[in-house]
BALO-497100 format. One record per atom (N, C-alpha, C): x negated, y, z. Coordinates in steps of 0.2 Angstrom, whole numbers, padded with zeros to 4 digits, always signed. Layout:
N
XYZ;...
% end
This chain:
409
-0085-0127+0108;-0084-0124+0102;-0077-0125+0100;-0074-0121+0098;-0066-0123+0096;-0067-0124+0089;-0061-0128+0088;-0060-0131+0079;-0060-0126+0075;-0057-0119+0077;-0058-0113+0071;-0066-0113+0069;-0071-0114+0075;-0078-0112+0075;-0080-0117+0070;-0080-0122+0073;-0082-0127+0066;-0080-0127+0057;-0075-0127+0059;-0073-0124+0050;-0077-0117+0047;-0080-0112+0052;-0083-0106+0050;-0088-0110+0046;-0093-0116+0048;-0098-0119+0046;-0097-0120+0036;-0091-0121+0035;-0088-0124+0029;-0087-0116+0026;-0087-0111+0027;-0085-0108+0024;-0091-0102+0018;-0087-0103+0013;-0092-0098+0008;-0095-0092+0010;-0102-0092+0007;-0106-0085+0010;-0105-0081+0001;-0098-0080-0001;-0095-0073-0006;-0090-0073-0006;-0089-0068-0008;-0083-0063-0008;-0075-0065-0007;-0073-0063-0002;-0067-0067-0005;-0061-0063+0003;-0054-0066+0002;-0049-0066+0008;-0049-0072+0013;-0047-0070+0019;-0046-0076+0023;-0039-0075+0027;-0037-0080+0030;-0032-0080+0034;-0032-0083+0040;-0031-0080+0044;-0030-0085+0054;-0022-0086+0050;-0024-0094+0054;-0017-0096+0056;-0016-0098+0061;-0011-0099+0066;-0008-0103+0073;-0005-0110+0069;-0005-0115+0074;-0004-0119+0076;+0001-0124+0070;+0006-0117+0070;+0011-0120+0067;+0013-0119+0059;+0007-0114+0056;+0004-0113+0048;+0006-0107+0049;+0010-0102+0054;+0011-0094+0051;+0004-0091+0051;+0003-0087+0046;+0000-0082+0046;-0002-0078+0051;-0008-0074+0057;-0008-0070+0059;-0012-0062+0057;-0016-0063+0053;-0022-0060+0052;-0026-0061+0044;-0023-0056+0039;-0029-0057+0034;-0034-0051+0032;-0040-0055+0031;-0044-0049+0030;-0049-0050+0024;-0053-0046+0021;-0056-0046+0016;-0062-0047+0017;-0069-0051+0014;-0076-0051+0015;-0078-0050+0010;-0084-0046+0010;-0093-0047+0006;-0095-0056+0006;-0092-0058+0014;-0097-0066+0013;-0093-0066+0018;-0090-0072+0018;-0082-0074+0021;-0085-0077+0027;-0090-0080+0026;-0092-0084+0032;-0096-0079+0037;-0099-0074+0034;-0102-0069+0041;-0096-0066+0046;-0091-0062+0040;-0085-0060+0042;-0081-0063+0047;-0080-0070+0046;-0076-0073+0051;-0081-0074+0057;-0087-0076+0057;-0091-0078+0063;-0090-0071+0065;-0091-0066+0062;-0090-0060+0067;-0084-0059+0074;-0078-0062+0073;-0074-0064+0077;-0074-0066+0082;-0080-0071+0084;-0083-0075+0090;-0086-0068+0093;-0089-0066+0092;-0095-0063+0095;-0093-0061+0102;-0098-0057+0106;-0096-0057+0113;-0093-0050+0114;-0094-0045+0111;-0091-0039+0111;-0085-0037+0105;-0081-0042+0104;-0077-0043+0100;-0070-0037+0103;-0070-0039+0110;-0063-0034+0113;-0064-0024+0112;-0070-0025+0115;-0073-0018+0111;-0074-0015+0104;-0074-0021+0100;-0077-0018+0093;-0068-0016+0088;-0064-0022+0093;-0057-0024+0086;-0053-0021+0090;-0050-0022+0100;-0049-0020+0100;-0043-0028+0104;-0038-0029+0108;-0037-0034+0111;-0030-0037+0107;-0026-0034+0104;-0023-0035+0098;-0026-0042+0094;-0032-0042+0092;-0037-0044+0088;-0039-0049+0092;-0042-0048+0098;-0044-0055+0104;-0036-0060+0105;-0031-0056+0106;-0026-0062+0105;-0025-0066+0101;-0027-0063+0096;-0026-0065+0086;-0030-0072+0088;-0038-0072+0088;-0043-0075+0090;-0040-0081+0094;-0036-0080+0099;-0036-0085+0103;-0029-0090+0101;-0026-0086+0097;-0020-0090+0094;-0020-0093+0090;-0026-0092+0084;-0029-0094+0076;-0030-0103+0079;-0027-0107+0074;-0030-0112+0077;-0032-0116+0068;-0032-0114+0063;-0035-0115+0058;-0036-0107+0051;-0041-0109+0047;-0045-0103+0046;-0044-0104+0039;-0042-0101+0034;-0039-0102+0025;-0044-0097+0023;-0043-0099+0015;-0049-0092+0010;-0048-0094+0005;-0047-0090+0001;-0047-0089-0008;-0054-0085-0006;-0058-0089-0014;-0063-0085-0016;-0062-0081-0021;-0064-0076-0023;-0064-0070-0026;-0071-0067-0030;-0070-0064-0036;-0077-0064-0041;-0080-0060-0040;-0077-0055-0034;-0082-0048-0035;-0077-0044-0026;-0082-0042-0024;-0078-0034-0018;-0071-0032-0018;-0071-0032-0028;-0066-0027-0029;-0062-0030-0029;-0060-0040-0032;-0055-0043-0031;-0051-0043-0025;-0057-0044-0022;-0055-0047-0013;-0053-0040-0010;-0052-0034-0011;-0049-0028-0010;-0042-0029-0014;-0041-0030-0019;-0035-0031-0018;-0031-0037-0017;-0033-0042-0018;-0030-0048-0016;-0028-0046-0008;-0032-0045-0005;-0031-0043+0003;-0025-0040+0002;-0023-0033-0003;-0017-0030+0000;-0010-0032-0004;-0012-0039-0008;-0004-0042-0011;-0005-0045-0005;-0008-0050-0001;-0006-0052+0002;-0003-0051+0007;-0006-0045+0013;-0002-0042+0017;+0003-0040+0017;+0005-0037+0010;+0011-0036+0009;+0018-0043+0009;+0014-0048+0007;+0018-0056+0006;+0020-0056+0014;+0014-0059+0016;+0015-0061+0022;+0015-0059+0030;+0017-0053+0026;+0015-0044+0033;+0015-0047+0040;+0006-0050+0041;+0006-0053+0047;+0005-0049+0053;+0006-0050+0058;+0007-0046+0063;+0002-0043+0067;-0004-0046+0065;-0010-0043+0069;-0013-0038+0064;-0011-0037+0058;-0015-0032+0054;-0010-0024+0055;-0014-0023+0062;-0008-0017+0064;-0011-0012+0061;-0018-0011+0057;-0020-0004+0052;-0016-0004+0047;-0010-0007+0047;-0006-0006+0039;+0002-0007+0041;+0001-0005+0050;+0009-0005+0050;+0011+0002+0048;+0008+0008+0049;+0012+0015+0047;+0009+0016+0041;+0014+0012+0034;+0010+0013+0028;+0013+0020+0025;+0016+0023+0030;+0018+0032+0028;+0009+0034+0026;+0002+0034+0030;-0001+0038+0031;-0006+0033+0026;-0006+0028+0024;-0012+0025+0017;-0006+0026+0011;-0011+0023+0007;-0012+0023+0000;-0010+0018-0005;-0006+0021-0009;-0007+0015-0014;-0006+0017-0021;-0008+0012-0025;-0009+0013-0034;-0004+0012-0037;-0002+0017-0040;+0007+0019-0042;+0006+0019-0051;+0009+0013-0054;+0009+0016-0062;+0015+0018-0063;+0017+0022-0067;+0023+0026-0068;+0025+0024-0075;+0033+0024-0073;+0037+0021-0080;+0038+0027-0084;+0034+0026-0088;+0034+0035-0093;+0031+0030-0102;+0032+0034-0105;+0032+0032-0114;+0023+0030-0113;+0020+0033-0108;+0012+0032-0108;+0011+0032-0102;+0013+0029-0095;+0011+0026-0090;+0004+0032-0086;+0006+0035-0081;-0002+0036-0078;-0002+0031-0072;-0009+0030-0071;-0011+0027-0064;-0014+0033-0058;-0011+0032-0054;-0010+0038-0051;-0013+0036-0041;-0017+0038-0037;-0016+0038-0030;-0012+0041-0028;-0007+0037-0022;-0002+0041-0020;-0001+0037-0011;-0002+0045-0005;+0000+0045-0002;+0007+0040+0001;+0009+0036+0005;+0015+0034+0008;+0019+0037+0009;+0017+0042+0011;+0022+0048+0013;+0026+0053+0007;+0021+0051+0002;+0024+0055-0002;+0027+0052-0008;+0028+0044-0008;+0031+0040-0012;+0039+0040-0014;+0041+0042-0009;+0049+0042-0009;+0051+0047-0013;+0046+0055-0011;+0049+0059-0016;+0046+0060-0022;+0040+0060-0025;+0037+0060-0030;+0041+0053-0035;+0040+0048-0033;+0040+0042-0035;+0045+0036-0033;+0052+0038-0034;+0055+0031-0033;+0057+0028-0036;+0058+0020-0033;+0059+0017-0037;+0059+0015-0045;+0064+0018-0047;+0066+0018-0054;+0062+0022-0059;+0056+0025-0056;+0049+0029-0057;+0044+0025-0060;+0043+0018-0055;+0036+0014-0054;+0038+0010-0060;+0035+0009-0063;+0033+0002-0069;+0027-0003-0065;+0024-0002-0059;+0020-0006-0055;+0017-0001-0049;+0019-0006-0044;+0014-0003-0037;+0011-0008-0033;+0006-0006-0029;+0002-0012-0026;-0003-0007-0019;-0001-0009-0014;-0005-0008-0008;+0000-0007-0004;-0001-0006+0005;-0004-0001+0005;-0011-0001+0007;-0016+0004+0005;-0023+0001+0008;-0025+0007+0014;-0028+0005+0020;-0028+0008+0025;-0035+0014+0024;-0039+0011+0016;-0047+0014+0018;-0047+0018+0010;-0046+0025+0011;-0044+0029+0007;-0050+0029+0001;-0056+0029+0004;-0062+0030+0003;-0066+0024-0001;-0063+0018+0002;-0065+0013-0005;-0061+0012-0010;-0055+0015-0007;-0050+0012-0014;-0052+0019-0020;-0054+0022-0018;-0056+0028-0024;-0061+0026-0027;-0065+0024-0023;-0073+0020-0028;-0070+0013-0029;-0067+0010-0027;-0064+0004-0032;-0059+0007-0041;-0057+0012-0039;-0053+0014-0045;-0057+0017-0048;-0063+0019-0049;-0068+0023-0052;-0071+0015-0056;-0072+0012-0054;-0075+0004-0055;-0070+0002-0060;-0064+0001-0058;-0058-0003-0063;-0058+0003-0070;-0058+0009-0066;-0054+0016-0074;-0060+0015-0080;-0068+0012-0078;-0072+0010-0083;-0069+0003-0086;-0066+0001-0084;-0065-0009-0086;-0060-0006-0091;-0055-0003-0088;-0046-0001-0091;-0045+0008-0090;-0048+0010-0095;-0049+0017-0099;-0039+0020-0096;-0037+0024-0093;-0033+0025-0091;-0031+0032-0092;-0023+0034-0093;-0020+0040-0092;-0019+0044-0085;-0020+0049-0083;-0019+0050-0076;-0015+0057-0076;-0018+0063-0080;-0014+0069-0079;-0013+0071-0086;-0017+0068-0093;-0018+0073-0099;-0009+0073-0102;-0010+0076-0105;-0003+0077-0110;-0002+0073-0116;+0001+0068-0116;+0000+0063-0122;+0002+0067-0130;-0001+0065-0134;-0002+0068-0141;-0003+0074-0141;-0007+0077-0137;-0009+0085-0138;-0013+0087-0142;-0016+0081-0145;-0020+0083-0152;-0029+0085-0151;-0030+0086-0143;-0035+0089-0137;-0037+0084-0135;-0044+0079-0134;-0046+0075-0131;-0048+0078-0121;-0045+0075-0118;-0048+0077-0110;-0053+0076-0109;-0054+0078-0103;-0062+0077-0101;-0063+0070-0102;-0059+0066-0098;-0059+0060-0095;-0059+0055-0102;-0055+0057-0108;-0057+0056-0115;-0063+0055-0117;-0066+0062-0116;-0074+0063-0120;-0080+0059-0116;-0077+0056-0110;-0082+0052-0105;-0082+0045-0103;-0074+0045-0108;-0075+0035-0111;-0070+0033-0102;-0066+0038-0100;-0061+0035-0094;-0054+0035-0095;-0052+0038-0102;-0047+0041-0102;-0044+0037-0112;-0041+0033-0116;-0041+0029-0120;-0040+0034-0127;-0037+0040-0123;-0038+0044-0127;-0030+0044-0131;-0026+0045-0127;-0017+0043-0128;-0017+0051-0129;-0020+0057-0127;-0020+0064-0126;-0023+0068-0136;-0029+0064-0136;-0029+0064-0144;-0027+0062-0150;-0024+0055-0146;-0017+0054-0151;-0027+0046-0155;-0031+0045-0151;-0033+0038-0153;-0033+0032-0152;-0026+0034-0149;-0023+0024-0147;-0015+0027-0145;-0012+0021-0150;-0006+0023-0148;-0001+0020-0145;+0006+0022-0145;+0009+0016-0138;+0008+0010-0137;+0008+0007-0143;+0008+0000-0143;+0000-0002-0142;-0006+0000-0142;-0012+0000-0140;-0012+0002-0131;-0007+0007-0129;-0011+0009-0123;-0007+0004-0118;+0000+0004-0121;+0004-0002-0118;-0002-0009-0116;-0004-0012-0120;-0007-0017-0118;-0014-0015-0114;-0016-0009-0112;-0020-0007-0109;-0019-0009-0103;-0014-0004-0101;-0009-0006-0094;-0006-0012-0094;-0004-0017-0096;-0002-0023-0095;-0007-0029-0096;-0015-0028-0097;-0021-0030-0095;-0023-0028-0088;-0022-0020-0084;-0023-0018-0081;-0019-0022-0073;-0010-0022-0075;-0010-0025-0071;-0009-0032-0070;-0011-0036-0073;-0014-0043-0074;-0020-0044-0069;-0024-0038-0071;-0028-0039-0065;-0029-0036-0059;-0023-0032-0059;-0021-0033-0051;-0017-0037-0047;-0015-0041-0053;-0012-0048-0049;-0014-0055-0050;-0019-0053-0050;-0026-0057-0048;-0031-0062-0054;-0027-0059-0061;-0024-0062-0066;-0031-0061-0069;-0037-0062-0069;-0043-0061-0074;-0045-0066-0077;-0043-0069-0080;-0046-0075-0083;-0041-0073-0090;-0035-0073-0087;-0030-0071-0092;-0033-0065-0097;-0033-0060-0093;-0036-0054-0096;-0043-0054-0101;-0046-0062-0096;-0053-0061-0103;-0051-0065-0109;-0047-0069-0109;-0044-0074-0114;-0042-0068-0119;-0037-0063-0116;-0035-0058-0120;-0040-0055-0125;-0044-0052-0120;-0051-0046-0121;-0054-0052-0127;-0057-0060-0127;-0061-0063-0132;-0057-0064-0138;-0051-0061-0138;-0046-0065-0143;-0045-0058-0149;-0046-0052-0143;-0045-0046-0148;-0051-0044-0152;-0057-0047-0146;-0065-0046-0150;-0066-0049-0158;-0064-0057-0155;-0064-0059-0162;-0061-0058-0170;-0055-0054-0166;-0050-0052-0172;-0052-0047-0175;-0054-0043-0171;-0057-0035-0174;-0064-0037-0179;-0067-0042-0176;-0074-0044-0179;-0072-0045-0185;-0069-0049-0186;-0065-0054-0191;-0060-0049-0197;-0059-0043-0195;-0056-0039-0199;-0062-0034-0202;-0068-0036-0199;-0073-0028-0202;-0071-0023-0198;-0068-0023-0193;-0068-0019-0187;-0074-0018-0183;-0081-0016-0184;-0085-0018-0179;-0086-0014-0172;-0083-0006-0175;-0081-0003-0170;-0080-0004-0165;-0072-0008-0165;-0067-0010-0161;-0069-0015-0158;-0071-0020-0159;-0072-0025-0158;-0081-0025-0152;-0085-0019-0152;-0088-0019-0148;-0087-0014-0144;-0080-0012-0143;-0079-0008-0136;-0076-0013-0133;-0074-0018-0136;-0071-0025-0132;-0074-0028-0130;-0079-0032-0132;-0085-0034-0130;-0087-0030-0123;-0090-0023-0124;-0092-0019-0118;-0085-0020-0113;-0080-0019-0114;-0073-0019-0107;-0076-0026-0103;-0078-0034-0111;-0075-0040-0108;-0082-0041-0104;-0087-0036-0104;-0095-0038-0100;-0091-0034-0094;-0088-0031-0094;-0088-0029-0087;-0084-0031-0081;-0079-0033-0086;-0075-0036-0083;-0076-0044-0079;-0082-0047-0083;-0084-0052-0081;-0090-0052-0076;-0092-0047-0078;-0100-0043-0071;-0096-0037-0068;-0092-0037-0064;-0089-0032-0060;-0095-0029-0054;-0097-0023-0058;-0104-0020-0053;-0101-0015-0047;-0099-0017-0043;-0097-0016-0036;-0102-0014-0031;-0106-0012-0033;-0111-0011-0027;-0110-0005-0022;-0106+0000-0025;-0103+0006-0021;-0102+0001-0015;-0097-0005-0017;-0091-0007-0011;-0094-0010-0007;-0100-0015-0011;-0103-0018-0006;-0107-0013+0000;-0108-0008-0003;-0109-0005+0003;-0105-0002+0008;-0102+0000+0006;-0096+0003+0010;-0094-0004+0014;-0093-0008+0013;-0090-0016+0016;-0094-0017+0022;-0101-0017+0019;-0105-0017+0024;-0107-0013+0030;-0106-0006+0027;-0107-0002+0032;-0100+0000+0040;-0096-0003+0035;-0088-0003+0040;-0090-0009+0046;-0094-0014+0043;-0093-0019+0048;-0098-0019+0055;-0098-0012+0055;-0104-0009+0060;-0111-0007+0060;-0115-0003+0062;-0121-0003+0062;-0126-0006+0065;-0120-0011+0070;-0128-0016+0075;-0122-0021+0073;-0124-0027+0068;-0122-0033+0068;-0116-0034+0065;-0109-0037+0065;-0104-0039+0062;-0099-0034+0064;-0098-0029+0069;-0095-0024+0072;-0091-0018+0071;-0088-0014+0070;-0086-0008+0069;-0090-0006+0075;-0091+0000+0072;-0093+0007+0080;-0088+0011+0078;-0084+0012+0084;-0080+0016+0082;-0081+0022+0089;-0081+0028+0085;-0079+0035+0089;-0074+0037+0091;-0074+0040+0096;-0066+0043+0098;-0069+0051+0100;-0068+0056+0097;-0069+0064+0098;-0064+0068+0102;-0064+0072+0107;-0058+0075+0109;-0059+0082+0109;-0053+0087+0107;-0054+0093+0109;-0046+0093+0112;-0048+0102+0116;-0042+0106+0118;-0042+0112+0114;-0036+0117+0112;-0034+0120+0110;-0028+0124+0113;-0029+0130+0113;-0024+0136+0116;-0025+0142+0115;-0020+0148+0118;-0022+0154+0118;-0020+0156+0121;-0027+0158+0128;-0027+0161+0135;-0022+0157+0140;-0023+0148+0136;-0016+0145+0141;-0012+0144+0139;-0006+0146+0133;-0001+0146+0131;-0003+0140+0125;+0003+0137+0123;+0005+0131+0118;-0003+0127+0119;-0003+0123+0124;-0012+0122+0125;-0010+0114+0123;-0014+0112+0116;-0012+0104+0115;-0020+0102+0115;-0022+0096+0113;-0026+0092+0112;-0026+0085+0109;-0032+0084+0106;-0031+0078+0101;-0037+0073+0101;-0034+0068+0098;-0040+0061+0097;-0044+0063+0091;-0050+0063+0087;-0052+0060+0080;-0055+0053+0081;-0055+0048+0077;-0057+0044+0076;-0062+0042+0071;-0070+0039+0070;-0076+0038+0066;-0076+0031+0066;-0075+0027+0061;-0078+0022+0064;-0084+0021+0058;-0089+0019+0060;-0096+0017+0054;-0098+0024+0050;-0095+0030+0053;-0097+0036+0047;-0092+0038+0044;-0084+0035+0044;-0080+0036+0040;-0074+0040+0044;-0071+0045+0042;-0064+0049+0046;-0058+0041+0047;-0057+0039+0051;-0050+0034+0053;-0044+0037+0052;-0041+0042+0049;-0038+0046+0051;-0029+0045+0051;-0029+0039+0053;-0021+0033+0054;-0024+0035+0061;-0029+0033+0064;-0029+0032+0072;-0030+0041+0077;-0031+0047+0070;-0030+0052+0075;-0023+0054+0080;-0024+0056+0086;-0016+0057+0088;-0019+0064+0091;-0012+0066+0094;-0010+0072+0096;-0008+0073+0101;-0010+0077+0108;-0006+0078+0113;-0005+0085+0116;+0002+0085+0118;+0006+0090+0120;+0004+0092+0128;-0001+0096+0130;-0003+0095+0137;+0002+0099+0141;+0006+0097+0148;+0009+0096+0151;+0008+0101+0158;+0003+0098+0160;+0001+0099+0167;-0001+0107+0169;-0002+0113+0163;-0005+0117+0164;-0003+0121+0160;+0001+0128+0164;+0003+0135+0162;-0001+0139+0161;-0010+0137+0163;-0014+0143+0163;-0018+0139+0159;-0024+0141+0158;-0030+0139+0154;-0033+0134+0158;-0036+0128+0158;-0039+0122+0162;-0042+0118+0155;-0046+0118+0152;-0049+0112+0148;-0051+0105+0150;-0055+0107+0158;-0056+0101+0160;-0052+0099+0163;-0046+0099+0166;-0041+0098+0168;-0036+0096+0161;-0033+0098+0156;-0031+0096+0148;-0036+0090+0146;-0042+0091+0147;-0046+0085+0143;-0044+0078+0148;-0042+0079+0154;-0041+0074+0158;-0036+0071+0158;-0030+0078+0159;-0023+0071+0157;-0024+0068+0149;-0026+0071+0147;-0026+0068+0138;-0030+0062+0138;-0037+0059+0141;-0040+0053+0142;-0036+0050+0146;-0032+0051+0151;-0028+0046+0156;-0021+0043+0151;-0017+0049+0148;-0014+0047+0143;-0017+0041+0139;-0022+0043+0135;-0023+0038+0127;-0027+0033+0131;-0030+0031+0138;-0031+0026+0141;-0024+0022+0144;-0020+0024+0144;-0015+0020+0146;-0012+0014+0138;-0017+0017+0132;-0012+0012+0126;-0019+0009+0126;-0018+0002+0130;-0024-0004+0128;-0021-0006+0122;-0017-0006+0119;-0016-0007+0113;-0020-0006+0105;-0024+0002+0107;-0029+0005+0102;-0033+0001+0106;-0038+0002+0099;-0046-0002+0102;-0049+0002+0105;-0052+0002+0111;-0058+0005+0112;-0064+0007+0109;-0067+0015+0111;-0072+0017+0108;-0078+0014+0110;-0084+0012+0107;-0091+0013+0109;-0095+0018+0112;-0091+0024+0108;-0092+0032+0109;-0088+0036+0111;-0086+0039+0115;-0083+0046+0118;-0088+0053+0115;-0082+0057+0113;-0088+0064+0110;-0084+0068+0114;-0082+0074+0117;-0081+0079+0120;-0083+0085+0119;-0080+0089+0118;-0081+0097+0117;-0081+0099+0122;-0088+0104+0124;-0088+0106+0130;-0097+0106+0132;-0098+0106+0139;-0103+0105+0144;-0103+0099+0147;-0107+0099+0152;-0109+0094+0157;-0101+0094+0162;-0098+0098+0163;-0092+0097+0166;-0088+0094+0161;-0085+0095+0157;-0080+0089+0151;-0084+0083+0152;-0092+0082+0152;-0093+0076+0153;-0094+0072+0158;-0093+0074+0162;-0092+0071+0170;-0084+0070+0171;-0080+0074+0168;-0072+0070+0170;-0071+0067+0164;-0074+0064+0158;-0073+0059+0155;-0076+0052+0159;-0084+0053+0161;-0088+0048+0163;-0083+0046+0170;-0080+0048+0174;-0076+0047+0178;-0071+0041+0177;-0069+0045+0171;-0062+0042+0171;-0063+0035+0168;-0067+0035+0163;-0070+0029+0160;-0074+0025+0165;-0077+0028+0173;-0078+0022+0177;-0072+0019+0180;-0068+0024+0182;-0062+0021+0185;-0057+0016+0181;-0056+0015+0175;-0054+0012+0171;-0059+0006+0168;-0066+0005+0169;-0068-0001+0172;-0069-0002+0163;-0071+0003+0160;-0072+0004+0152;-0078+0005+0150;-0083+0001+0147;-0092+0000+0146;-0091+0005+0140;-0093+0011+0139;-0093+0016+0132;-0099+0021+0135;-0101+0025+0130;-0105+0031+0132;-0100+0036+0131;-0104+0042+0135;-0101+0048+0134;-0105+0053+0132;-0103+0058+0127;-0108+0063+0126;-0102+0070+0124;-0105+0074+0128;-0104+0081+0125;-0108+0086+0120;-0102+0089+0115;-0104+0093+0110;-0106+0101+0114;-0112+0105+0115;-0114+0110+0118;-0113+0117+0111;-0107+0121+0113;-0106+0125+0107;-0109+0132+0108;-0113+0139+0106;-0115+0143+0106;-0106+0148+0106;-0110+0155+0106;-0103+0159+0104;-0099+0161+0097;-0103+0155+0091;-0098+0156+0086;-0096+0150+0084;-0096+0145+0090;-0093+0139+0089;-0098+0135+0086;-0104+0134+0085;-0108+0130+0081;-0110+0126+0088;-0113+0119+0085;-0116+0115+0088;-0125+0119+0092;-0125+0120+0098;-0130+0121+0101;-0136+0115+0103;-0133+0109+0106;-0133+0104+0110;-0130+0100+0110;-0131+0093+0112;-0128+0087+0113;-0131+0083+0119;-0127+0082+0124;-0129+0081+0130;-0125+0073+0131;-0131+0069+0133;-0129+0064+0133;-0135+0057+0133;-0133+0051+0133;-0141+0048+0130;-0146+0048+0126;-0152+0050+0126;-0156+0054+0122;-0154+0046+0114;-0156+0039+0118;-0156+0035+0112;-0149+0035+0108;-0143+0035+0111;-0137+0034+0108;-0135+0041+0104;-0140+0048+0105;-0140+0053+0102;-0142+0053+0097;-0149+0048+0098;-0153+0048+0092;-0150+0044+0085;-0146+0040+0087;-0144+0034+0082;-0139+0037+0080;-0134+0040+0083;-0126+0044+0080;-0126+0049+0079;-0132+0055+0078;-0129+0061+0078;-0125+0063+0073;-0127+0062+0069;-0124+0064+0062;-0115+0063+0064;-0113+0057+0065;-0109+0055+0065;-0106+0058+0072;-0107+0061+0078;-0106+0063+0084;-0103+0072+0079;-0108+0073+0076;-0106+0080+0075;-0100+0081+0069;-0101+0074+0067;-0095+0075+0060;-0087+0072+0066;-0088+0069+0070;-0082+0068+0074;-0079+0076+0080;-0086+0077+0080;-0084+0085+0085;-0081+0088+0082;-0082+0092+0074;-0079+0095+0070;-0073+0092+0066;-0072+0087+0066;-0063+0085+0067;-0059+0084+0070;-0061+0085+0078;-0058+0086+0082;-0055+0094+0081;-0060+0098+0082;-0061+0104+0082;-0055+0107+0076;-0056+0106+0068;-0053+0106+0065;-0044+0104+0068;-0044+0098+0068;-0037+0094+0070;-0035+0097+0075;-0038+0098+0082;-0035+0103+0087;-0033+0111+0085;-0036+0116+0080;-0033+0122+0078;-0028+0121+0075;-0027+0115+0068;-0021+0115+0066;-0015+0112+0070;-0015+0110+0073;-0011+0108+0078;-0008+0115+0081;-0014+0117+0083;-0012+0122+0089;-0006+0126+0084;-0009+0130+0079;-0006+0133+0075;+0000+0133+0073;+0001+0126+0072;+0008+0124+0071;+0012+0125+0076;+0009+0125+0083;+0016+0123+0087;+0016+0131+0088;+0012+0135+0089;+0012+0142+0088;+0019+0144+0084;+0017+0145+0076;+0020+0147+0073;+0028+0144+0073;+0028+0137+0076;+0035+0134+0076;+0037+0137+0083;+0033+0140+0088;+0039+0143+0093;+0038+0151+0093;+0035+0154+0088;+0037+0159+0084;+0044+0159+0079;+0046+0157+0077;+0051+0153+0070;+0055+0150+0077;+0055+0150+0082;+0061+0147+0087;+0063+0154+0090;
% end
């Protein structure tokens, strides 16, 4: 048992961040838990190169001590995880090296601040620099950070689109999300201290935040303010009971459906017309959820006439040469029992332990069949048919693009 192994015994069964380190204290690897201690043993397991991916097996075998700040809830250790990465942008967290395609929380420098999601890609132009009063991320999992910000906008009532002073309460006003800067019932200097609690507790600062929250209770009490003093009350119970449960399951369901593991999906389609601009593409599912940092795109090569099963071949032999990605558990294929024999093939010859199943489509493209093993069908379909149809999707736009751009050429 290595000494990392040992130290797992010591570690907390709540929420919290971790860090591998090498030898000589650099940082390689941080990541966020439900239960630190399940999380990290996940790392040993025996199917670990299949599940992360050999990036991650290197990580493992260089870690030679294991760190963790605890954390009071999902939603801490969700953002703690991404100051951190950004601090010490270790190198095996390769889901957050293209941070063009995630996410991050953009508060904007305006007389009334919104808190805003915003793509990577779109931060340059929407938002620079001299824009931001506070940003934090980037985070790779679009889908929890949205039910995390649904969690916090109850804690810290926030502005996002309304028009300040319109005299007009917003939706998001009449439903206790919004503080209400739009009908003019909290004013600069009220919504100012909103946002400066706000990002206190995205850097990491909630103690400070409740120190505040019991100082403004008492004082509004203390004035005959009873109102005031118990929507403070209600922020300071929530703030201290962070009911996260969305996340916990989301947390949980990412970390695979057998065990501590990702199940990740790989879907493939082709796309052309009669042969001409014929591309193909990857989707990626892992645990139920679109990956869509690990979709790619390929330009097929080999074929001036229509061949799919031919196109689906160079395109596996291709994304099999990047041992780099992590391997699938699942292969999905568009097509018949032919696409699924030159996948099955080529995943023997490559010495690669995955299933393979193809999607059987009728004549208006709809799911007829799924051919493949009856049990790995039975446990994934759901998630088999939401990765065909990404595929399928993702391959026509494609197609269409390069159409239209050698149209426009």
């Amino acid at each position: 048992m290595s000494s990392i192994q040992k130290q797992i015994k010591n570690l907390p069964e709540t929420a919290g961040v971790y860090y591998f380190k090498d030898l000589k204290g650099e940082v390689l690897y941080i990541g966020k838990a439900t239960s630190l201690r399940d999380r990290v043993k996940s790392y040993f397991s025996r199917d670990i190169a299949l599940a992360r991916g050999p990036l991650i097996v290197q990580m493992v075998e260089r870690a030679k001590k294991i760190e963790f700040e605890e954390t009071g809830s999902v939603l801490e250790a969700l953002l703690r995880e991404a100051q951190l990465i950004k601090k010490y942008q270790p190198p095996h967290n390769t889901d957050l090296k293209d941070d063009k395609s995630h996410n991050y929380i953009v508060i904007t420098k305006e007389e009334y601040p919104r808190v805003l999601l915003v793509r990577g890609k779109d931060l340059p132009v929407l938002f620079s620099p001299e824009k931001r009063l506070y940003i934090i991320g980037p985070f790779p999992q679009g889908g929890i950070l949205k039910s995390a910000l649904k969690i916090i906008r109850r804690i810290f009532p926030y502005r996002d689109t309304c028009t300040p002073q319109s005299g007009r309460p917003c939706f998001n006003a009449q439903i206790g999300l919004c503080p209400g800067v739009c009908s003019g019932a909290i004013d600069k200097k009220g919504y100012r201290n909103v946002i400066k609690n706000l990002i206190l507790f995205f850097e990491g600062k909630k103690s400070k935040v409740i120190k505040t929250y019991e100082k403004q209770m008492k004082a509004f009490a203390k004035a005959g303010d009873f109102e005031a003093a118990q929507i403070v009350k209600k922020r300071l119970f929530s703030l201290q009971h962070i009911q996260d449960i969305s996340l916990l399951k989301r947390e949980e369901y990412q970390r695979g459906q057998s065990g501590e593991n990702n199940f990740r999906i790989e879907a493939y389609d082709i796309a052309h017309m009669g042969g001409s601009e014929m591309v193909g593409v990857m989707t990626v599912i892992e645990n139920g959820l679109a990956k869509k940092s690990d979709y790619r795109k390929f330009k097929i090569k080999g074929f001036k006439e229509a061949n799919d099963p031919g196109a689906l071949k160079e395109m596996l032999t291709r994304r099999l040469k990047h041992s780099e990605w992590p391997y699938p558990n699942l292969i999905v294929v568009d097509g018949n029992i032919i696409q699924q024999n030159v996948a099955t093939l080529l995943i023997k010859e490559n010495k690669i332990n995955t299933e393979i199943v193809a999607v059987v489509k009728d004549e208006r493209h709809r799911p007829r069949a799924v051919l493949g093993e009856p049990a790995v069908i039975e446990k994934h379909q759901r998630d088999i048919l939401f990765a065909n149809a990404e595929a399928h999707r993702f391959a026509i736009n494609f197609h269409r693009f390069r159409r239209s751009k050698k149209f426009l050429n």
